[in-house]
DSSP file (Angstrom, degrees, kcal/mol; ACC not computed):
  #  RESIDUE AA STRUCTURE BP1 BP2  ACC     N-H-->O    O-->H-N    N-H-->O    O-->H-N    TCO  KAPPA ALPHA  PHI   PSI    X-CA   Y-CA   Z-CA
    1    1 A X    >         0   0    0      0, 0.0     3,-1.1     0, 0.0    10,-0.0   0.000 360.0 360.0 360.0 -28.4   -4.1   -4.0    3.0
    2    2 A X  T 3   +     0   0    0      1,-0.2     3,-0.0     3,-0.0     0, 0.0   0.241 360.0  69.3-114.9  48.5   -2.9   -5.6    6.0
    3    3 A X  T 3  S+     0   0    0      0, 0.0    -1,-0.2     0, 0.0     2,-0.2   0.111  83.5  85.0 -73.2  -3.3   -0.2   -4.0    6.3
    4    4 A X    <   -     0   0    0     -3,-1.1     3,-0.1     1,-0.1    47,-0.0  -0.600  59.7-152.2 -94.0 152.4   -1.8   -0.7    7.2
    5    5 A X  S    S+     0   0    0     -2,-0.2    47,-1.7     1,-0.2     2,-0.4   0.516  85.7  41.7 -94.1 -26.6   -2.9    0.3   10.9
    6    6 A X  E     -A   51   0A   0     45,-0.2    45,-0.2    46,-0.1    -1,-0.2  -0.979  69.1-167.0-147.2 120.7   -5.5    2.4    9.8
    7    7 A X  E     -A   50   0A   0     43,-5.4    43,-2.0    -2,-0.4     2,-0.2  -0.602  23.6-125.4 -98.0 176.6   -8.4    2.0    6.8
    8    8 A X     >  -     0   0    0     41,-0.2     4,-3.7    -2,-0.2    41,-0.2  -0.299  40.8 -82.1-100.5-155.5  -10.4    4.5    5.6
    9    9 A X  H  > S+     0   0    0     39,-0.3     4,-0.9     2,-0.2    40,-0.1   0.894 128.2  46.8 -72.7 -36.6  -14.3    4.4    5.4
   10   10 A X  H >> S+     0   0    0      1,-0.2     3,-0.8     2,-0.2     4,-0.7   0.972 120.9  40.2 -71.2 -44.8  -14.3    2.2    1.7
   11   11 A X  H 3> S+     0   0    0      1,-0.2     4,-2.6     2,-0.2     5,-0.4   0.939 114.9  49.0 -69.6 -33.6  -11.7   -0.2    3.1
   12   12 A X  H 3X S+     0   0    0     -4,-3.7     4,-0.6     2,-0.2    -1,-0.2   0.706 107.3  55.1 -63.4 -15.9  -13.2   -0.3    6.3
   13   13 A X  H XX>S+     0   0    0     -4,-0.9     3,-1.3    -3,-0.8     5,-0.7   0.898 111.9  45.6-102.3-100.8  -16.7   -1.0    4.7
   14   14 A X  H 3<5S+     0   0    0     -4,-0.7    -2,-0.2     2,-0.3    -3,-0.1   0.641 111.7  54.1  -7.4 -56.8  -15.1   -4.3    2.6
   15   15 A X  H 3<5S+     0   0    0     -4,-2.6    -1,-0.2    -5,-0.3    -2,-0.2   0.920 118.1  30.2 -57.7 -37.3  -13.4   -5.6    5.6
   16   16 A X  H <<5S-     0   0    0     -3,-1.3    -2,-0.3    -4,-0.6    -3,-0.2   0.996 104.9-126.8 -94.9 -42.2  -16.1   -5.7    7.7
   17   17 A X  T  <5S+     0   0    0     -4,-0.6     2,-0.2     1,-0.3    -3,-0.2   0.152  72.1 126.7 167.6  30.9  -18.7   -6.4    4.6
   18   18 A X      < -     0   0    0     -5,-0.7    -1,-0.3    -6,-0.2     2,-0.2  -0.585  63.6-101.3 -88.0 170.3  -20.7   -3.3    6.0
   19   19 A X     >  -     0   0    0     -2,-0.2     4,-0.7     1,-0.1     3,-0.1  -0.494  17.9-121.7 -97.2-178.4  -21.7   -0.2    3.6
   20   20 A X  T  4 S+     0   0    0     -2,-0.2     4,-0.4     1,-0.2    -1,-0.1   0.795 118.7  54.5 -94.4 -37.7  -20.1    2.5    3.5
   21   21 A X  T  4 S+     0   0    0      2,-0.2     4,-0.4     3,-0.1    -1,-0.2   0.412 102.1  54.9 -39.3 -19.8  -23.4    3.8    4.3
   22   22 A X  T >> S+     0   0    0      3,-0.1     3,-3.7     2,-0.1     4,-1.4   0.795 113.1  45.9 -72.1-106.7  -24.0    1.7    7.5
   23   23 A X  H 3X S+     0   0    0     -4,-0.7     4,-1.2     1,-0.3    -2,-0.2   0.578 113.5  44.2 -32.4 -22.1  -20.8    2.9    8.9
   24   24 A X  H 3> S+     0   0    0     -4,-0.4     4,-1.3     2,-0.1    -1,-0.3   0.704 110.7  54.9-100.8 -15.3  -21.2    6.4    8.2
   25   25 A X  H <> S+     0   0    0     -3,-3.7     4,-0.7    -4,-0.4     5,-0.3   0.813 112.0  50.2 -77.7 -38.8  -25.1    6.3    9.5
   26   26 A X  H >X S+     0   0    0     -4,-1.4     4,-2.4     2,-0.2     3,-1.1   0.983 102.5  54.8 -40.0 -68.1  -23.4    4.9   12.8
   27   27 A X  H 3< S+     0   0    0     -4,-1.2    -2,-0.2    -5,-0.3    -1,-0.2   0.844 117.5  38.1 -53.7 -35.4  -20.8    7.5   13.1
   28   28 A X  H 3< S+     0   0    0     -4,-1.3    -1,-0.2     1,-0.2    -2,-0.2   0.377 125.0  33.7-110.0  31.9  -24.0   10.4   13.0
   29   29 A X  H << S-     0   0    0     -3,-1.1    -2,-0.2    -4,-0.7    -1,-0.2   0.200  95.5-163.9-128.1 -10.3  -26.8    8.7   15.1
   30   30 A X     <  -     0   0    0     -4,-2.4     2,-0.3    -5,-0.3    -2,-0.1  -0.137  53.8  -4.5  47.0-158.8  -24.4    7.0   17.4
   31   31 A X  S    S-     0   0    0     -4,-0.1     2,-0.5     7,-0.0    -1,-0.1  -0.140  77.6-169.4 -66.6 116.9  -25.6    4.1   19.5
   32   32 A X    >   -     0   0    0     -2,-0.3     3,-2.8     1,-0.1     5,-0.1  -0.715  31.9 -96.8-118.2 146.4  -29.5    3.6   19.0
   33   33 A X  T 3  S+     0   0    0     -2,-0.5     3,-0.1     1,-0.3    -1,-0.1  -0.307 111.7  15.7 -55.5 112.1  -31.8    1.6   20.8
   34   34 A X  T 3  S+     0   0    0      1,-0.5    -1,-0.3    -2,-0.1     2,-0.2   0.378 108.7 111.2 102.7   7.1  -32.5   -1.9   19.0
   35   35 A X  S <  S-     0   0    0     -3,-2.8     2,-0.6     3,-0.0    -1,-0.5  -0.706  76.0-116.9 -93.0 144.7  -29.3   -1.3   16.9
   36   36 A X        -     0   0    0     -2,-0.2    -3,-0.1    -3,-0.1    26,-0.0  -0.807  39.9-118.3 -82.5 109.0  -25.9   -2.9   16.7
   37   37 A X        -     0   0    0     -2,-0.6     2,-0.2     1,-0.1     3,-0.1   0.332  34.5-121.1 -28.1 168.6  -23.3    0.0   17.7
   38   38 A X        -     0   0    0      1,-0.2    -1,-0.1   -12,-0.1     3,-0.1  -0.856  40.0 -71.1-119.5 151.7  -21.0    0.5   14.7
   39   39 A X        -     0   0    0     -2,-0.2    -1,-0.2     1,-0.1     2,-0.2   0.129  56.0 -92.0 -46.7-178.1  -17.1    0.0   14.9
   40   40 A X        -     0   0    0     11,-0.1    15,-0.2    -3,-0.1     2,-0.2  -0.579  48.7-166.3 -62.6 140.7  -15.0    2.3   16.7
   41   41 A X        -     0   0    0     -2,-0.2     2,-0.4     9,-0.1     9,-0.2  -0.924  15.5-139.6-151.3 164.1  -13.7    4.9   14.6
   42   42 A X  E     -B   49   0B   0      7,-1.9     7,-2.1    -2,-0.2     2,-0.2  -0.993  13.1-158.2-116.9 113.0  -10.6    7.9   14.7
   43   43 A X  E     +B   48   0B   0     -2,-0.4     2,-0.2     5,-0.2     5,-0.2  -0.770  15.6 172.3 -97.7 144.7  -11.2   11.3   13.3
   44   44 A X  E >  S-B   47   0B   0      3,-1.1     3,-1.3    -2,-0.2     2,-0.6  -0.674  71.0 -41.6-151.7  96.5   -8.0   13.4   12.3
   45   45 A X  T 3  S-     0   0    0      1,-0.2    -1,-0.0    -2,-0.2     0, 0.0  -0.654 121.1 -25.3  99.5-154.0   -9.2   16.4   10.7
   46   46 A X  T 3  S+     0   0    0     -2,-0.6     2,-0.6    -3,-0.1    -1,-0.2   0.652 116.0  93.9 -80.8 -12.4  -11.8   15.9    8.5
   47   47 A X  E <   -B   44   0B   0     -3,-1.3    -3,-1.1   -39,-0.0     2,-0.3  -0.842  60.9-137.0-111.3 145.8  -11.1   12.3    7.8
   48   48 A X  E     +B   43   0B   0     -2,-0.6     2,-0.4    -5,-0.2   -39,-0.3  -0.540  21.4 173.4 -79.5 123.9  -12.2    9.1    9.2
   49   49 A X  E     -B   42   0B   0     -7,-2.1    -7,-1.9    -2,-0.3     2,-0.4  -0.884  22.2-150.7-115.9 148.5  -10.3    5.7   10.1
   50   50 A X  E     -A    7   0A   0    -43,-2.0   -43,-5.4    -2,-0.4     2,-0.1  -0.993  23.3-130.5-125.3 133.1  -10.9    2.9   11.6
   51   51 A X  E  >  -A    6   0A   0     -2,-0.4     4,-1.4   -45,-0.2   -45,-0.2  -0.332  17.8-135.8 -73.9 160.1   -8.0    1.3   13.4
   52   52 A X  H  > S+     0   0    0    -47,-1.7     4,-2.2     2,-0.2    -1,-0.1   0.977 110.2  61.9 -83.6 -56.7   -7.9   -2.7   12.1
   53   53 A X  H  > S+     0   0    0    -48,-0.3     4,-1.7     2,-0.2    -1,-0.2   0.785 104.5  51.9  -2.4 -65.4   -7.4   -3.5   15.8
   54   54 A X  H  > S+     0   0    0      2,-0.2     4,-1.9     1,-0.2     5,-0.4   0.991 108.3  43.0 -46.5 -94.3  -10.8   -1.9   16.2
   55   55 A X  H  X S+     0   0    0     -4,-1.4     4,-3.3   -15,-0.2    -2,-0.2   0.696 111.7  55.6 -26.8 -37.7  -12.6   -3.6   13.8
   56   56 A X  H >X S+     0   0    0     -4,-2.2     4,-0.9     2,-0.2     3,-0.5   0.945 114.7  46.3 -35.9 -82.2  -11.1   -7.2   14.9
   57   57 A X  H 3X S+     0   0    0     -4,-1.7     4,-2.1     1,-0.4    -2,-0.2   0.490 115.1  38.6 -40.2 -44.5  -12.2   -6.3   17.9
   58   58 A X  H 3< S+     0   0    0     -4,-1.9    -1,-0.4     2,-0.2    -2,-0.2   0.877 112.9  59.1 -94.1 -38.4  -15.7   -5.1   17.2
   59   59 A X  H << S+     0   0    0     -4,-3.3    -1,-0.2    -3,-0.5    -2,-0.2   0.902 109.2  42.9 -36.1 -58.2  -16.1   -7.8   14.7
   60   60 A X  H >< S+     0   0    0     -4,-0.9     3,-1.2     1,-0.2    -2,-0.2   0.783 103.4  62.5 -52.4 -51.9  -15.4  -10.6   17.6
   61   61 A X  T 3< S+     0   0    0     -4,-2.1    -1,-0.2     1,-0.3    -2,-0.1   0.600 105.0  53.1 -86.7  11.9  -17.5   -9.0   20.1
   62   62 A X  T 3  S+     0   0    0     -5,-0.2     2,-0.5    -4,-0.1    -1,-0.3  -0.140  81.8 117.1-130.9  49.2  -20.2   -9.7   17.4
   63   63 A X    <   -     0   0    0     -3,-1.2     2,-0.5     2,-0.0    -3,-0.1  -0.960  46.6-155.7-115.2 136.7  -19.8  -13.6   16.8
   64   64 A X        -     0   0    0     -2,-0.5     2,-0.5     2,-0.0    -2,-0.0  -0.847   3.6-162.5-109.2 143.1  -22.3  -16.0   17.5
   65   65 A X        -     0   0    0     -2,-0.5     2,-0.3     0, 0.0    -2,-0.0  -0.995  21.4-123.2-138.9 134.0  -21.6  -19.4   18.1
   66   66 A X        -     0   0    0     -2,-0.5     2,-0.1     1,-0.1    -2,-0.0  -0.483  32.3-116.4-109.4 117.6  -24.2  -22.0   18.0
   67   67 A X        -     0   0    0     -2,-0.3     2,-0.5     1,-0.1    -1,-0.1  -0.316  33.6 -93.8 -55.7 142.1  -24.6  -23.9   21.1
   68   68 A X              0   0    0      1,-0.2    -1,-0.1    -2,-0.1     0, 0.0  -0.572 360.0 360.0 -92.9 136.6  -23.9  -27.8   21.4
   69   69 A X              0   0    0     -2,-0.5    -1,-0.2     0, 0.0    -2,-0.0   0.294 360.0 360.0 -16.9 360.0  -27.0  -30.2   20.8
């Protein structure tokens, strides 16, 4: 798998350990007040990708790290 640039919605939903629902509820409500935005995603046609690049990315900008004592 990580050879690929681009997953679809089931792989993208296991890599990030989102649902497949979560991610697809993202993509049609967009960003919503008290929500966390959902990855970045590529439409080409009728199907949906998420670049892995993307996800890193979006993953990272959602890490918490626990202050020292």
């Amino acid at each position: 798998m990580t050879n690929k640039r681009a997953l679809s919605e089931i792989e993208a939903a296991e890599y990030t350990g989102l649902s497949r629902s979560t991610l697809r509820q993202g993509r049609m409500d967009g960003q919503r007040e008290g929500r966390i935005p959902c990855p970045p995603h590529v439409k080409v046609g009728r199907k949906v990708l998420y670049l892995i690049e993307d996800l890193d990315g979006w993953l990272e900008s959602h890490r918490v790290t626990m202050g020292a004592a």
